[in-house]
N, C-alpha and C positions, 0 to 999 in steps of 0.2 A: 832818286838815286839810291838810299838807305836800303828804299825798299825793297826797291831792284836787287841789291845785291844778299837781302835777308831771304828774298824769295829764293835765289839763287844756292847761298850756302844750305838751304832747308831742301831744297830738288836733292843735292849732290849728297846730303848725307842719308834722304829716303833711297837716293839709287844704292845707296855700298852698304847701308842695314839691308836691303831686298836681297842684295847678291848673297849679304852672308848667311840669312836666312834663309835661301835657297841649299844654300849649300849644306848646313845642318841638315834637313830635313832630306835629302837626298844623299847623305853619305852612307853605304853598304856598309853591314858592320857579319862580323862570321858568324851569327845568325839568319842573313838576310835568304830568306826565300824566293827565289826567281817559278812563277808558276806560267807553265803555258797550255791553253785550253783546244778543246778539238777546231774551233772558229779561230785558232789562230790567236784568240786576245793573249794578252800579255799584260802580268800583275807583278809586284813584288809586294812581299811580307816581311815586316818586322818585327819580331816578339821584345817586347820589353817587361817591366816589372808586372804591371796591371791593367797594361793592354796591345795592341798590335797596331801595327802603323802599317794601314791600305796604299799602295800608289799606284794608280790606276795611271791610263791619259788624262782621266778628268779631275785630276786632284789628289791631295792628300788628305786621308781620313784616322783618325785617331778610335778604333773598336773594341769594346770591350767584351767580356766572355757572356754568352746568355748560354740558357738552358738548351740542350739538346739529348733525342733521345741517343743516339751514337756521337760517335768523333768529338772532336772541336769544333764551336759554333761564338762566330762575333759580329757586335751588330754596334749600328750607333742610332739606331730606331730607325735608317732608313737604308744603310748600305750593311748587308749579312757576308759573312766568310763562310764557308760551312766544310771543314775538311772531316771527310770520315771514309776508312779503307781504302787510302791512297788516293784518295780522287777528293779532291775541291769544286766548288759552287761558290760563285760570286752573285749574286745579288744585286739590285739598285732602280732605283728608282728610275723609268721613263725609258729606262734601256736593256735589253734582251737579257734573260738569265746567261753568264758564260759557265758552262755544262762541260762536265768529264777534262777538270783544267788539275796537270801533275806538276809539281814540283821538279822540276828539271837541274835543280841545287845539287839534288841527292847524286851523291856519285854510284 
């Protein structure tokens, strides 16, 4: 019965830390980048201090600045950002480059 109800209180407070940390990571802040590409995909971007915060459908990715010969370029060795002369490039692994993607933020 102990058990039961240890298991229980330990479910209910894994579900309402998920929620919260859901919700951090998904709050828009007046830097948020909404990018959308010629296929249609759909990204957002976060800039922060010393790095950018990817949210793709598949996940959130924490990227940091690598070397590029033009623009802005972030990578975390396997998902790249690549924004240079208005136009973005996403990257990743297993799934099609997303090609000619604008920031639709901008007014």
């Amino acid at each position: 019965m102990i058990t039961n109800r240890l298991l229980l209180s330990c479910l209910i407070l894994f579900v309402i830390f998920c929620g919260l940390a859901t919700r951090a990571w998904t709050r828009d802040t007046p830097d948020t980048q909404h990018y959308v590409c010629a296929s249609g995909e759909r990204f957002t971007i976060e800039p922060h201090r010393h790095h950018v915060r990817l949210r793709t459908g598949n996940g959130v990715f924490a990227l940091t600045a690598a070397p590029a010969a033009s623009g802005e370029k972030y990578s975390d060795g396997q998902n790249v950002f690549w924004n240079r002369n208005g136009k973005a490039t996403l990257e990743r692994p297993d799934t099609p480059s997303a090609l000619d993607c604008r920031n639709e933020s901008r007014s």
